[in-house]
C-alpha positions in Angstrom: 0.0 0.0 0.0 1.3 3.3 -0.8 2.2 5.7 1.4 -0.2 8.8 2.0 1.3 12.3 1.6 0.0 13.0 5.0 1.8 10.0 6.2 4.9 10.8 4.5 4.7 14.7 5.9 4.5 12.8 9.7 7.2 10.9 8.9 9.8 13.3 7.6 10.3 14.8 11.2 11.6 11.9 12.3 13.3 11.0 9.2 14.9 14.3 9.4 16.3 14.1 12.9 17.5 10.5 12.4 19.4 12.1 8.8 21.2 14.8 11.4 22.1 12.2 13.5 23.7 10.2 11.2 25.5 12.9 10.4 27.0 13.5 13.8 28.0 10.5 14.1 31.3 8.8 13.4 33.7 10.3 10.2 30.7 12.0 9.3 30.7 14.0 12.2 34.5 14.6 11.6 34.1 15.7 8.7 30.6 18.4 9.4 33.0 19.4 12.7 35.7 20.6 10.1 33.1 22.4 7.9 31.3 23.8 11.2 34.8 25.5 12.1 35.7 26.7 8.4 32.2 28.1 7.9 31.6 29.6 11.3 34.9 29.4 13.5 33.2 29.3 16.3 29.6 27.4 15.6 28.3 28.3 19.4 28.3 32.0 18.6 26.9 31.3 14.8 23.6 33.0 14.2 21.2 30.2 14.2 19.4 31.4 10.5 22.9 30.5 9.5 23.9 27.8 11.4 20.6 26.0 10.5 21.0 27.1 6.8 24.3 25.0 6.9 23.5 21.6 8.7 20.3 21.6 6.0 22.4 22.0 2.8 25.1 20.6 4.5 23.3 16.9 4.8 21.0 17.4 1.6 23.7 18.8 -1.0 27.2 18.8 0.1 29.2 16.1 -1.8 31.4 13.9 0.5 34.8 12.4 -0.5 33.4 9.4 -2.3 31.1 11.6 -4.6 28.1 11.1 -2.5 26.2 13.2 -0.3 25.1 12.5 3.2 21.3 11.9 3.0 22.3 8.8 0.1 24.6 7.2 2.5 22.3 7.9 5.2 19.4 5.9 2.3 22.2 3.8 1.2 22.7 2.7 5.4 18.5 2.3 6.1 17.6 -0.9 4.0 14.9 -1.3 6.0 12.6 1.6 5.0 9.8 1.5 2.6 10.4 2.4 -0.9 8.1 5.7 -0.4 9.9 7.2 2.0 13.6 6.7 0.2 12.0 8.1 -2.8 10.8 11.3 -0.5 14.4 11.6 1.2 16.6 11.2 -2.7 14.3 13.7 -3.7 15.4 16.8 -0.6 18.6 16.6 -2.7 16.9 18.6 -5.5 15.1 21.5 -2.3 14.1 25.0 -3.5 15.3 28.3 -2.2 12.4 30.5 -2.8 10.5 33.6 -1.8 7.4 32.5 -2.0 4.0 35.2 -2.2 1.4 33.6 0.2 -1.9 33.3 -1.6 -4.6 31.4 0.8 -4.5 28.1 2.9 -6.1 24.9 1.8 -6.8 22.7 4.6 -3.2 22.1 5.8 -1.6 23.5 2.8 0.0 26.8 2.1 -1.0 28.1 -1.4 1.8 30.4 -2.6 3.4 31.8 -6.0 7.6 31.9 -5.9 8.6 35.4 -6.9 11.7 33.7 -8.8 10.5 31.7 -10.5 6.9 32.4 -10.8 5.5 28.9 -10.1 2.9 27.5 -7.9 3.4 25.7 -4.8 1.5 24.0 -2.3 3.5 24.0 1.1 3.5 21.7 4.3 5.0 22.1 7.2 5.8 18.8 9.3 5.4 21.6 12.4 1.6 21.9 11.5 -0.1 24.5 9.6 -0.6 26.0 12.4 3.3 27.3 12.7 2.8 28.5 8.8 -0.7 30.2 9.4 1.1 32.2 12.7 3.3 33.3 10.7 2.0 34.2 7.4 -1.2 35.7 5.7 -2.2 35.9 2.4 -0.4 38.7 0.6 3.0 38.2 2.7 5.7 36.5 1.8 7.7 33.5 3.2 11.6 33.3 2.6 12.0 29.5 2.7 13.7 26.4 1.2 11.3 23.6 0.4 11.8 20.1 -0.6 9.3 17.7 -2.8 7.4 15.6 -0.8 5.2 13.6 -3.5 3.7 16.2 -5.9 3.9 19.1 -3.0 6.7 20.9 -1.4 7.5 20.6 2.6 9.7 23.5 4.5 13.1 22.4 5.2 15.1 24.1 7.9 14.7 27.5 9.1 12.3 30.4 7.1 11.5 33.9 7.5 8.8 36.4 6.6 8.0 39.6 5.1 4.6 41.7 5.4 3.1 42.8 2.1 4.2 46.3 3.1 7.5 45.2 1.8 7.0 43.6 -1.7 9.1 46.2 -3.1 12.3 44.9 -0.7 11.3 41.9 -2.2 10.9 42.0 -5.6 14.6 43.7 -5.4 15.6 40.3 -3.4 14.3 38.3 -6.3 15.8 40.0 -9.3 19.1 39.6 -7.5 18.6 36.2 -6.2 17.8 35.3 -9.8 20.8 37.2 -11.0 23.2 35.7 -8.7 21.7 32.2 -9.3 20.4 32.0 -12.3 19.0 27.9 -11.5 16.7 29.3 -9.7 14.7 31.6 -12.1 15.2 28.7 -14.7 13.4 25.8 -12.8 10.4 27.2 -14.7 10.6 25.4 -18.3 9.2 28.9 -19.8 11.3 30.7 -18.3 14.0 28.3 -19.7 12.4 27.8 -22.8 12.8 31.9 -23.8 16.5 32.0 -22.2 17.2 30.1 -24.7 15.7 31.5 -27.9 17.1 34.6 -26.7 20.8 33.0 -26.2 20.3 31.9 -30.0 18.9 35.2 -31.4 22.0 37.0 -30.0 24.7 34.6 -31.0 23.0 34.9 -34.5 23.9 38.3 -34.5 27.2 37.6 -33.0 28.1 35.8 -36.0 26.5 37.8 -38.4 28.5 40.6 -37.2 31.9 38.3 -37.4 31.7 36.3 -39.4 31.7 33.3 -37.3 31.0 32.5 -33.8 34.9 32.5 -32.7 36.7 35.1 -33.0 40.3 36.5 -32.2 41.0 40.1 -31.5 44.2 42.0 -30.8 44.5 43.2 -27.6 45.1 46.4 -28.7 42.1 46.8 -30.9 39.6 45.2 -28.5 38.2 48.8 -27.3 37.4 49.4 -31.0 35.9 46.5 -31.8 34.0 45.6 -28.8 32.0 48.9 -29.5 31.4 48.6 -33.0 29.8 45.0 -32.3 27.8 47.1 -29.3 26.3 49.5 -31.6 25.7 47.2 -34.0 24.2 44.4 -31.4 21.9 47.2 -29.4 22.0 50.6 -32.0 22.7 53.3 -28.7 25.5 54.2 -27.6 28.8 52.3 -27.5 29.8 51.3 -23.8 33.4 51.2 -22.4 35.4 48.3 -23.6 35.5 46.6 -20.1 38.1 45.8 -17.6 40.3 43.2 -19.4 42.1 43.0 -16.0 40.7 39.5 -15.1 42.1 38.1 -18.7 45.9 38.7 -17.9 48.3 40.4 -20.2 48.1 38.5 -23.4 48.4 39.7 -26.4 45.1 38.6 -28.2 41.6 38.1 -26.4 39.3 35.6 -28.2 35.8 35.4 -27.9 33.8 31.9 -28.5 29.9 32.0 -29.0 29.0 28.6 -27.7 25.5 27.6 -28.8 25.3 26.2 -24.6 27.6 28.1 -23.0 27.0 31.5 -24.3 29.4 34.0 -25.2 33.0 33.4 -23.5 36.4 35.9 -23.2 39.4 33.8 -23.1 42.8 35.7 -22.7 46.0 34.9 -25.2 43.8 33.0 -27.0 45.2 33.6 -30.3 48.4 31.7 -29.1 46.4 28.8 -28.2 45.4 28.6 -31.6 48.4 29.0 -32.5 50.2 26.3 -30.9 47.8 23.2 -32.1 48.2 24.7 -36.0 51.7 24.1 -35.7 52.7 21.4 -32.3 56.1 21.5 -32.4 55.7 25.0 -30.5 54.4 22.7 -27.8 58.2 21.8 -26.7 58.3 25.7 -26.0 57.8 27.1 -22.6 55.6 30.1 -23.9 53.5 27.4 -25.4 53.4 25.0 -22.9 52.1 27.9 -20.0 49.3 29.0 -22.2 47.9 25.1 -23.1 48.2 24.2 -19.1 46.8 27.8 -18.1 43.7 26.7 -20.2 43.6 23.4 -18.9 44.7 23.8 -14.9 42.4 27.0 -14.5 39.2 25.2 -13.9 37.5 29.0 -14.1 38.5 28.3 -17.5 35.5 26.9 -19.5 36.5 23.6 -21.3 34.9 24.9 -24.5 38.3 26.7 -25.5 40.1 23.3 -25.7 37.5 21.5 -27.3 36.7 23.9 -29.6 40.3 23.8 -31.1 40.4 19.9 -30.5 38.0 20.4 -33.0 39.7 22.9 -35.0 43.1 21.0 -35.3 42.6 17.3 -34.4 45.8 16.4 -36.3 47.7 18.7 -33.8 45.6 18.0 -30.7 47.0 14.5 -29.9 50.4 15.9 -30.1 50.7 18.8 -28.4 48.8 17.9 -25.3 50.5 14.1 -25.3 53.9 16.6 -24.9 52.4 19.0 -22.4 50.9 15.8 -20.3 54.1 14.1 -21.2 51.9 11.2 -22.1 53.1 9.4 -25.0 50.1 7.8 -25.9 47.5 10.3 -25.2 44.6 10.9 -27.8 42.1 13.1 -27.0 39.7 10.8 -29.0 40.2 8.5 -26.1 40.9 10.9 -23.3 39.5 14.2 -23.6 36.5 13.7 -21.9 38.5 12.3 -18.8 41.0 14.9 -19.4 38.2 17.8 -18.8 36.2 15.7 -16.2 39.9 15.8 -14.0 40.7 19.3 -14.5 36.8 21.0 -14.9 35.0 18.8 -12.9 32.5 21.6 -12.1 31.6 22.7 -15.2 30.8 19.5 -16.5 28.5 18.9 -13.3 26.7 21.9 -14.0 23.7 21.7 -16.6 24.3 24.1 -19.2 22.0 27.4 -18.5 21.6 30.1 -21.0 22.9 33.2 -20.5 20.2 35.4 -20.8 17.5 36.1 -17.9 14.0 36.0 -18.9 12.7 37.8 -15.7 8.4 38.1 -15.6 7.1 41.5 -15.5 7.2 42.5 -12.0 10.7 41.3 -11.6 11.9 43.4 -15.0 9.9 46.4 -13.7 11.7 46.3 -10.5 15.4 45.6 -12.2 14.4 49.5 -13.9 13.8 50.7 -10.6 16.5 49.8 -8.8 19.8 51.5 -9.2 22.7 50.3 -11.1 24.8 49.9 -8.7 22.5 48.1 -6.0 21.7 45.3 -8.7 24.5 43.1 -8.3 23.8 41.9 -11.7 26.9 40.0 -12.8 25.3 36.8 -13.8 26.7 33.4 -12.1 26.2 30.0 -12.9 26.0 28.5 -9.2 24.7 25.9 -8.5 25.1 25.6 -4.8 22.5 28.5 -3.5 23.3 27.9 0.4 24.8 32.1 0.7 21.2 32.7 -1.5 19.9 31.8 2.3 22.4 33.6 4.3 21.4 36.4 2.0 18.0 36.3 2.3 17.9 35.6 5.7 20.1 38.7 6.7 17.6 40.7 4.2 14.3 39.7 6.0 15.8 40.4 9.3 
């Protein structure tokens, strides 16, 4: 008989605590002591928002030597509980951080509308609905992480509220949230579905403009170009070139219009390029820095590398077998491994367009807020735990 979603909301109390205290216990309590004293120094004094904020993402998401996190050891351990209730507790791993707009109650359910991502959610609490209704009404708004309990959502660790008097405070929370995380606006498939079309439209006119969607450009004559793509790309005004600061001092800066990753700077590319059209420059040290810069920098997307594998795949064997002073390497047989070693991260991430498709209230309040209160430099995170600590401070 299956379980009941009122049965499995009783039992995730309990499955909860016995989750903390299975990571207490033994090496895993070694190792959440050590991450209690990096995070907080001293956890005693931690403020509990925080301190709760970590133990939660600390047992649902953070991954463990071995690869696995601590709630599928802690499944992997129980053998003895019922196929419902593993299902339920695999699923926290995937929870939501969300500001969510209360609507009504139903019964004991919480009808709200997530300002992120503007879907609906019906909310438990395993407290009772009485701790939700106490501290909520429609029209407020409850700063939360949930987790999917059947076809619902249940709170998960510590939440926080905001009267309607404040939607504006919000709606600023969410644009940057959204900005700063951009998984979280993009769990809406529409929302997904646009970033995408509007990712393509661009590069279209990327290449248009170049010719091609990469690109090499002197260092000296970036300025120049960058704004004659700019007016070209957006017909106003041409904005400064940028600060090249972050892409060192080479002499070339190449830009690559990935059809998944987007548009991407990559410093001193040209010599990259340069090095797998003619390998035997690989037994020079100039050489040899710039190939392991691009492959030892895991800020570095791996699109660079595959994208002139792809260019020069009679020079690609050769000049990386000399740089990994592997004889034998191909990157037909090891480039995937080679990329999974040395960019681990950017291969666990799902690919994300680059553009935000925002709903109207959360555009509206992007134009009201003031440039430099935004803090609109898009980042692909994936691990929203200081999203909390953020939001947390904010409602406060």
């Amino acid at each position: 008989m299956s379980s009941t979603i009122y049965e499995l909301v009783q039992r995730s109390s309990d499955l909860k605590q016995e989750l903390l205290d299975f990571a207490h216990a033994g090496r895993h309590g070694r190792e959440l002591a050590t991450g209690l004293v990096e995070r907080f120094g001293d956890p005693i004094v931690a403020d509990e928002h925080e301190l709760i904020t970590f133990l939660d993402d600390w047992v649902l998401r953070h991954r463990l030597a071995d690869g696995r996190t601590v709630v599928e050891r802690f499944v992997r351990a129980r053998g003895d509980l019922p196929r419902a209730e593993r299902d339920m507790l695999l699923g926290w791993r995937d929870p939501v951080e969300g500001i969510f707009e209360v609507e009504a109650f139903e019964g004991e359910v919480l009808l709200a509308s997530n300002v992120i991502d503007d879907l609906p959610y019906r909310i438990r609490s395993n407290r009772g609905v009485e701790l939700l209704r106490e501290h909520t009404a429609p029209g407020s708004f409850l700063v939360a992480r949930v987790v999917p309990v059947l076809d619902e959502w249940l709170i998960s660790g510590s939440m926080s509220t905001l009267g309607p008097e404040q939607a504006e405070e919000v709606l600023t929370m969410a644009a940057s949230a959204a900005m700063q995380f951009p998984s979280l606006l993009f769990r809406n498939p529409e929302r997904l579905r646009i970033g995408w079309e509007m990712q393509a439209e661009d590069r279209a006119r990327f290449v248009e403009f170049f010719g091609a969607d990469l690109v090499v450009v002197p260092r000296a004559e970036w300025g120049t170009r960058w704004a004659e793509y700019w007016r070209f790309r957006h017909g106003n005004d041409a904005p400064a070139a940028g600060d090249l600061g972050e892409l060192g001092d080479g002499e070339t800066v190449g830009l690559i219009y990935d059809e998944r990753e987007g548009l991407g700077f990559f410093a001193d590319f040209g010599a990259l390029q340069e090095v797998f059209q003619r390998p035997e420059l690989a037994c020079q040290p100039r050489y040899v820095q710039v190939v392991q810069q691009y492959l030892r920098d895991d800020s570095v997307s791996p699109v660079a590398l595959r994208r002139c594998a792809e260019l020069y795949p009679d020079g690609v064997d050769a000049v990386l077998s000399q740089v990994l002073r592997q004889k034998r390497f191909t990157w037909r047989k090891g480039g995937e491994a080679l990329m999974r070693r040395y960019k681990p991260e950017h291969l666990d991430r799902p690919p994300q367009p680059q553009f935000l498709p925002f709903g109207p209230r959360l555009v509206e309040s992007v134009k009201r807020t003031p440039p430099g209160r935004r803090g609109d430099k898009p980042a692909s995170a994936h691990r929203p735990g200081g999203l909390r600590r953020a939001l947390h401070s904010a409602s406060r």
